[in-house]
PAFIFI-484424 format. One line per 2 residues: for each residue x, y, z of C-alpha. Coordinates in Angstrom, 3 decimals. Example, Ala and Ser with C-alpha at 12.3 -4.5 7.8 and 13.67 -1.06 7.14 Angstrom:
BEGIN
12.300:-4.500:7.800 | 13.670:-1.060:7.140
END
This chain:
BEGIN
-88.260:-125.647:38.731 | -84.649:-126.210:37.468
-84.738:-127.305:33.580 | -83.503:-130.474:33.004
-80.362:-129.309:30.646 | -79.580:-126.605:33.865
-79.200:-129.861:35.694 | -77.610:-132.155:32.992
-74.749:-129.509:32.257 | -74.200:-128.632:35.944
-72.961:-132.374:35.777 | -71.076:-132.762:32.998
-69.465:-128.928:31.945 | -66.840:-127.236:33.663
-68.148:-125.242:35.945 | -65.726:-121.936:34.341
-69.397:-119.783:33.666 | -72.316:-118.436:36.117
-74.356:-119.224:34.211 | -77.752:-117.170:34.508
-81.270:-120.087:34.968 | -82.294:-119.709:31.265
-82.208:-122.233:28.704 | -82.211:-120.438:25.533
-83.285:-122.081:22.455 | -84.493:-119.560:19.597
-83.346:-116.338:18.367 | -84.396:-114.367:15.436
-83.128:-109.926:15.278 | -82.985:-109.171:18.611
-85.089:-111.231:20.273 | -84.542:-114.354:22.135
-86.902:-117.255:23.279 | -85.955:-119.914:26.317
-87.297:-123.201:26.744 | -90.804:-122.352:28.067
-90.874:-119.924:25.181 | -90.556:-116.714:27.381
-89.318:-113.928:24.880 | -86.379:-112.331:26.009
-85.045:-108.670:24.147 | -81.197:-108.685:23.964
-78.655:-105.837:24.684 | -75.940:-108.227:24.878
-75.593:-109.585:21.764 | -73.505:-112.735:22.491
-71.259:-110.538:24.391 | -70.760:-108.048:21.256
-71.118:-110.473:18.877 | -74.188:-111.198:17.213
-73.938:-107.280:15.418 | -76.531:-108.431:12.599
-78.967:-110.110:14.945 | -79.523:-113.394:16.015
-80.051:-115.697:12.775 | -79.696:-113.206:9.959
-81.654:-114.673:6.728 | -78.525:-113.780:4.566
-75.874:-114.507:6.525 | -77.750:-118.175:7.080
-78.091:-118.775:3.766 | -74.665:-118.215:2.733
-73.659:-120.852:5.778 | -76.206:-123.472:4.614
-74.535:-123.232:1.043 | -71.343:-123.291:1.877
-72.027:-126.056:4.447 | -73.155:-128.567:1.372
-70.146:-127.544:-0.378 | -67.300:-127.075:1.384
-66.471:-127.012:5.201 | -62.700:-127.620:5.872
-59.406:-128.835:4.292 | -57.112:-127.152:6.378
-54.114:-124.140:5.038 | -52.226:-126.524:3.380
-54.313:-125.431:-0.022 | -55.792:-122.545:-0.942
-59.725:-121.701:-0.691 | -62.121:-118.873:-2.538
-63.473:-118.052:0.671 | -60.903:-117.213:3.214
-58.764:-115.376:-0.067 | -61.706:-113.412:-0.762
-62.902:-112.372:2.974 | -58.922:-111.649:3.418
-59.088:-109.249:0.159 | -62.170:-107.711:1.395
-60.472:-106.629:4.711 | -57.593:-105.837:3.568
-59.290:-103.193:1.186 | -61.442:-101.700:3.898
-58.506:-101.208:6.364 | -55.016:-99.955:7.196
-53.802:-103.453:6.706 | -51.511:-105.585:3.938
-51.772:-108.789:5.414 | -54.324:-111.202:7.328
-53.830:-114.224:9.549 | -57.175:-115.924:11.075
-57.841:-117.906:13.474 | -60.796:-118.630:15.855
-61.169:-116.525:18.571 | -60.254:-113.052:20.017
-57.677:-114.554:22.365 | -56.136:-116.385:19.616
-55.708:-113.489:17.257 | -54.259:-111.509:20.055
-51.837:-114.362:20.173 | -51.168:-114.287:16.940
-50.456:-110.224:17.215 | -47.872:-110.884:20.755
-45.963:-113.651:18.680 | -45.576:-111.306:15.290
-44.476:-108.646:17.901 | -41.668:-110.366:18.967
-40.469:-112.499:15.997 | -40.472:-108.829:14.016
-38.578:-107.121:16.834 | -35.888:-110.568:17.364
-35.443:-110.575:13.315 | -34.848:-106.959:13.034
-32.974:-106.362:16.648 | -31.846:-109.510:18.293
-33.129:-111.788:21.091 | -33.860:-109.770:24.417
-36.645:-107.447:23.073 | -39.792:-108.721:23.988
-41.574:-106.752:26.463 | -44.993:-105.850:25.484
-46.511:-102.818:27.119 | -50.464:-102.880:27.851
-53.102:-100.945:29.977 | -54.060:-101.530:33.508
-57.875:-102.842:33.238 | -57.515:-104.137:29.917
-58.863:-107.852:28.575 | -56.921:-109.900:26.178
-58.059:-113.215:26.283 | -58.017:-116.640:28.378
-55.018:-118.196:26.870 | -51.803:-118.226:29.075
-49.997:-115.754:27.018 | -53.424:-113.007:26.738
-54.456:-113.605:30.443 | -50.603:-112.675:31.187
-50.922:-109.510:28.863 | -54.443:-108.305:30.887
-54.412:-105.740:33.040 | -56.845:-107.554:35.768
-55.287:-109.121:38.569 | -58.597:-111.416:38.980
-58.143:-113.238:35.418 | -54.779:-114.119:36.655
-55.293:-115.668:40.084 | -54.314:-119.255:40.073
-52.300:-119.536:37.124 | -48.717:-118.116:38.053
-46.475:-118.013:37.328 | -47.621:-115.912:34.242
-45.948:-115.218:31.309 | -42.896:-112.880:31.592
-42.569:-109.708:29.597 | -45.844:-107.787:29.686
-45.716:-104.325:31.388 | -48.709:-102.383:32.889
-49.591:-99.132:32.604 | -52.524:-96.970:33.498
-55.423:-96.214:30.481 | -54.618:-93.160:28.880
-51.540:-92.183:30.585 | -48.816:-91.455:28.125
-46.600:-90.363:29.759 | -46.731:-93.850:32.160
-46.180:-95.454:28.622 | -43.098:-93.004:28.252
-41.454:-94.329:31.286 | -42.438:-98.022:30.527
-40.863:-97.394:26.939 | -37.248:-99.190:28.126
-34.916:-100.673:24.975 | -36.531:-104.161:25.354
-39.704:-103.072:24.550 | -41.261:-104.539:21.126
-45.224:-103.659:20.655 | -47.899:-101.404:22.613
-51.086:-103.549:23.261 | -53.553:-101.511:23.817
-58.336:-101.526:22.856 | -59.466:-98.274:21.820
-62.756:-98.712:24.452 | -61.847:-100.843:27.175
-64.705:-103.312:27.061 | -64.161:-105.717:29.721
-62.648:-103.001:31.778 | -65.952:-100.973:32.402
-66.076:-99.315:29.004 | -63.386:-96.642:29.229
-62.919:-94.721:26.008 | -59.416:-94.042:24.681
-58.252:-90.228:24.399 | -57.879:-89.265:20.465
-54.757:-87.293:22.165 | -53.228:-90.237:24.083
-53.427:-92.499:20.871 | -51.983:-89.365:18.491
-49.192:-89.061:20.899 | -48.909:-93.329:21.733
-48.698:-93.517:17.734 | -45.816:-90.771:17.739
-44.234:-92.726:20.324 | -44.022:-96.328:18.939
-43.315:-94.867:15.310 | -40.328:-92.873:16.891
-38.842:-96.702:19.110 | -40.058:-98.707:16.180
-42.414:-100.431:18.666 | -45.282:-102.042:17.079
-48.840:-100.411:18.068 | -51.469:-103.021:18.685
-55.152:-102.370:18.699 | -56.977:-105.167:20.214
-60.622:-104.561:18.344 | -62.249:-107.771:19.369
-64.860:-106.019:21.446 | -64.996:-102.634:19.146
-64.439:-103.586:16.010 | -66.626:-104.423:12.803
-69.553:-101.826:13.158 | -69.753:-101.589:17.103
-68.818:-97.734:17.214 | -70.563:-96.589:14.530
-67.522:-96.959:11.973 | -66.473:-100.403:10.536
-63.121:-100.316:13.109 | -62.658:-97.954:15.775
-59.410:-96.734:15.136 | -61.191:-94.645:12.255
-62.555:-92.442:14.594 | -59.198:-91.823:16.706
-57.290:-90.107:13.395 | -54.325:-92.894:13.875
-53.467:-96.026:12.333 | -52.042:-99.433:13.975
-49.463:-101.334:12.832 | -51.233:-104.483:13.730
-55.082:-104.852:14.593 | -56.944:-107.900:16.066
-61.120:-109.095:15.209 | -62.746:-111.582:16.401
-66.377:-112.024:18.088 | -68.901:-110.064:15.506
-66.470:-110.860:12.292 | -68.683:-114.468:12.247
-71.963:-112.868:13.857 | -71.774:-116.222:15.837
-68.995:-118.395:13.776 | -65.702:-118.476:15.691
-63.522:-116.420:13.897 | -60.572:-114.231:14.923
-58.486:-112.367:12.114 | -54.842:-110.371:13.216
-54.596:-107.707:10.395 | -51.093:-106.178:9.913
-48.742:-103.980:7.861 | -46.355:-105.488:4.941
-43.427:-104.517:7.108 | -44.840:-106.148:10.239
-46.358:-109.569:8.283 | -42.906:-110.218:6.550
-41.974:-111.298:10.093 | -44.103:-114.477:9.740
-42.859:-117.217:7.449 | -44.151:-120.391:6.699
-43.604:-122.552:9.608 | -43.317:-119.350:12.389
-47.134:-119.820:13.118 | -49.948:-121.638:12.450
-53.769:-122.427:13.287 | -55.827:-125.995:11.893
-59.324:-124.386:11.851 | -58.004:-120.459:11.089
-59.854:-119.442:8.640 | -61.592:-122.324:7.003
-64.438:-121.867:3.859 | -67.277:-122.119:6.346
-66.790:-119.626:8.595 | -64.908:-116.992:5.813
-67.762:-117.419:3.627 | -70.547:-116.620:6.517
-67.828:-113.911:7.736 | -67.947:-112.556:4.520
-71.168:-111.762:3.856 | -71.372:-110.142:7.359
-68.265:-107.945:6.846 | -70.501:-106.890:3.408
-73.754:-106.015:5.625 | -71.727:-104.009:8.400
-69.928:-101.828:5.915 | -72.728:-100.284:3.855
-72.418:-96.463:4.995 | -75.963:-96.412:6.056
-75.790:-99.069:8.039 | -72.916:-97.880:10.339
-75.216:-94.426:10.015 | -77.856:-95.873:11.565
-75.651:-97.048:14.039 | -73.941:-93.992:15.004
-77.792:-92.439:15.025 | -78.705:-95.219:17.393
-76.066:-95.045:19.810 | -76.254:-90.914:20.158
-80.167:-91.637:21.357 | -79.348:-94.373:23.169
-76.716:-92.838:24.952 | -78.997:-89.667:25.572
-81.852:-91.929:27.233 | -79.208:-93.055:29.330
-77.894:-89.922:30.435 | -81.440:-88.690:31.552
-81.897:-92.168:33.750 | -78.350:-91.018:35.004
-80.176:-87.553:36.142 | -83.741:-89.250:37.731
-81.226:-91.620:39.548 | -78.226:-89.281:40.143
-77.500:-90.927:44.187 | -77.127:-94.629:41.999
-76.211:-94.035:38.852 | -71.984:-92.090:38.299
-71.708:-92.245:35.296 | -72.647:-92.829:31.511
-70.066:-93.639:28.747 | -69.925:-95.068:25.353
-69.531:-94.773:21.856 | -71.876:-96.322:19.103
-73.676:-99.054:20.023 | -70.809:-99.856:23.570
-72.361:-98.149:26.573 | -71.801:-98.388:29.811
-73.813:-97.266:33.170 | -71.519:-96.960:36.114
-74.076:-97.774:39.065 | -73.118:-96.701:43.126
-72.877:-100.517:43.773 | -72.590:-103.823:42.263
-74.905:-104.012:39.293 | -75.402:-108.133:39.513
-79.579:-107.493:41.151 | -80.179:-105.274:38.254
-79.047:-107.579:35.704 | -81.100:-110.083:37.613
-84.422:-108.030:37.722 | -83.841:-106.818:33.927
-83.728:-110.541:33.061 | -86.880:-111.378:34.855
-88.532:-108.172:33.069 | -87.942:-110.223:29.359
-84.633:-107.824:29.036 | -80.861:-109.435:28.466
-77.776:-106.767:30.061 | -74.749:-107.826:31.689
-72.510:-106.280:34.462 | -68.498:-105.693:34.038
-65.962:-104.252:36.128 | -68.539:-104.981:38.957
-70.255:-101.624:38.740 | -70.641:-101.063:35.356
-73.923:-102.237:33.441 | -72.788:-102.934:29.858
-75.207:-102.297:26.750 | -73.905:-104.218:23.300
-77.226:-105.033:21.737 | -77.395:-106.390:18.167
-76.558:-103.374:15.923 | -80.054:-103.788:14.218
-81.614:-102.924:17.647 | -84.723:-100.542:16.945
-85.134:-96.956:18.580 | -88.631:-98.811:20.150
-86.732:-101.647:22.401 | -83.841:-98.943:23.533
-87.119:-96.990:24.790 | -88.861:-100.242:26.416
-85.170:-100.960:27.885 | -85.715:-97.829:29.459
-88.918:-97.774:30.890 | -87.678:-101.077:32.440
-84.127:-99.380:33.895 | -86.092:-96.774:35.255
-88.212:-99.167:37.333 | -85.948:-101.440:38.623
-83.630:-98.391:39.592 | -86.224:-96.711:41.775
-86.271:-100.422:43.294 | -82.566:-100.717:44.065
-80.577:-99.843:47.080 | -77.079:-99.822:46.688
END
């Protein structure tokens, strides 16, 4: 039988999601409940962002306090929380400067604006063309959907917005050809999340960084997806031995709480002035103090240890499914706690079986089965994942 809040919000919510016949109402770690109390264990995570598990005791307890003492009074005065969550960035990154806001798509904004008013103060008006990857994911709003490499996120609202150039993941010497004299910035995620989760070549981003230092282009990583903790460091680029000019969070910064946060250089910040942009909720004490204490958790050493340990065995389970199922199963990627499982076919009845089994996975690019579980997943639900996979996959027929 259809719950009655299925049927109440088929009425009155846009109909934008398809949305999966579960009513969820409690989580606690990584475990869900729905409405007729079925458990449910997750490996998505609130699409990558629910890294400390659903409900964290610490990180709800710094919410509740700040909730009965201060919520919002906008960026026209100056707050403990959002100053000190902006120092504590700043000090674990590449970065000088921080802007938030509330979402990935809005920080990437943020990033595509600073692009161009630094290149128009420093060159002129006509240098605005952004270059980004073919299969990438930016965001919903007009200017991010425009900068996404998927022709599918762009059907039905053209005429998009001029100036962003596509080139294929990994290719740099597509990038060299793109690189005309109107380019400004290089927008470009380290693991393509949305795109089937394709990893980024530590010589493609050595030579990309070369590249934009040599044009004085500005080098964008886009680390909504990958960012705080997923990979097994706190930010990806870590682990590909260069350094951004400009960096976008979002999604696990709040472990829930919309935040998005556009980190940047001193030379690439001074382009923004007061006035040049602006955001009502960015930032605000709530959601900077609960961000806070997550960016705290996340950063401890062992923690992104245990990560790192986590992914290379769940990666390694995966790899010998990919070997029992080699006719319907291509390929197996990842890096930290962001796999992927390329399947022969379309993935959607295995996400549907896995759901009735008690297990949460999604599907991207199609073919690709997409594992972003809470990054306090044990070794013990990876395994009961995988008994599960294993059955359902002898089931399947592409």
């Amino acid at each position: 039988m259809t719950h009655p809040v299925m049927t109440l919000c088929d009425q009155v919510v846009c109909s934008t999601y398809a949305r999966y016949p579960v009513v969820l109402e409690r989580g606690q770690g990584s475990r869900l409940w729905d409405a007729d109390g079925k458990e449910y264990i997750d490996f998505v995570a609130g699409i990558a962002v629910c890294n400390l598990g659903h409900c964290h005791p610490e990180v709800t307890e710094v919410i509740c306090r700040q909730a009965q003492t201060l919520v919002h009074v906008s960026n026209l005065f100056y707050t403990r929380p959002q100053t000190a969550l902006a120092d504590a960035l700043l000090r674990r990154s590449f970065a000088d400067r921080v802007f938030f806001a509330n979402s990935g798509a809005e920080a990437n904004e943020a990033a595509i604006k600073l692009a161009r008013k630094y290149s128009r103060d420093k060159y002129g008006p006509g240098r605005f063309h952004v270059i980004t990857m073919e299969d990438s994911f930016h965001g919903r709003t007009l200017a991010t959907l425009s900068a996404t490499g998927q022709e599918k996120v762009h059907k039905g609202f053209e005429p998009l917005v001029e100036g962003f150039l596509f080139v294929p993941y990994n290719d740099i010497e597509a990038v060299r050809r793109a690189m005309s004299p109107q380019v400004c910035a290089v927008l470009v995620e380290p693991i393509q999340g949305e795109g089937g989760v394709r990893l980024g070549h530590a010589e493609f981003f050595k030579e990309l960084r070369e590249l934009c230092t040599e044009r004085d282009v500005l080098l964008i990583f886009d680390e909504v997806q990958v960012g705080m903790g997923r990979t097994g460091t706190l930010f990806a680029y870590e682990q590909l031995g260069v350094t951004p000019d400009v960096m976008t969070l979002a999604k696990a910064l709040g472990n829930g709480l919309p935040i998005g946060a556009m980190l940047a250089t001193e030379q690439a910040a001074r382009a923004f002035t007061p006035g040049s942009h602006a955001s009502t909720f960015g930032g605000t004490p709530l959601v900077t103090a609960a961000a806070g204490k997550v960016l705290e958790l996340i950063a401890q050493e062992s923690f992104l240890a245990a990560v790192r340990d986590k992914g290379q065995y769940f990666l390694e389970r995966l790899r010998d499914l990919q070997l029992r199922h080699a006719e319907k199963v291509r390929d197996v990627r990842g890096r930290g706690l962001i796999l992927g499982m390329e399947l022969a076919d379309s993935g959607k009845a295995v996400v549907d079986q896995c759901l009735t089994r008690g297990f949460l996975i999604n599907c991207t690019h199609e073919t690709v089965l997409r594992f972003v579980p809470p990054l306090i997943i044990a070794k013990d639900d990876i395994d009961r994942l995988i008994e599960v996979l294993d059955a359902v996959l002898k089931e399947w027929t592409p």
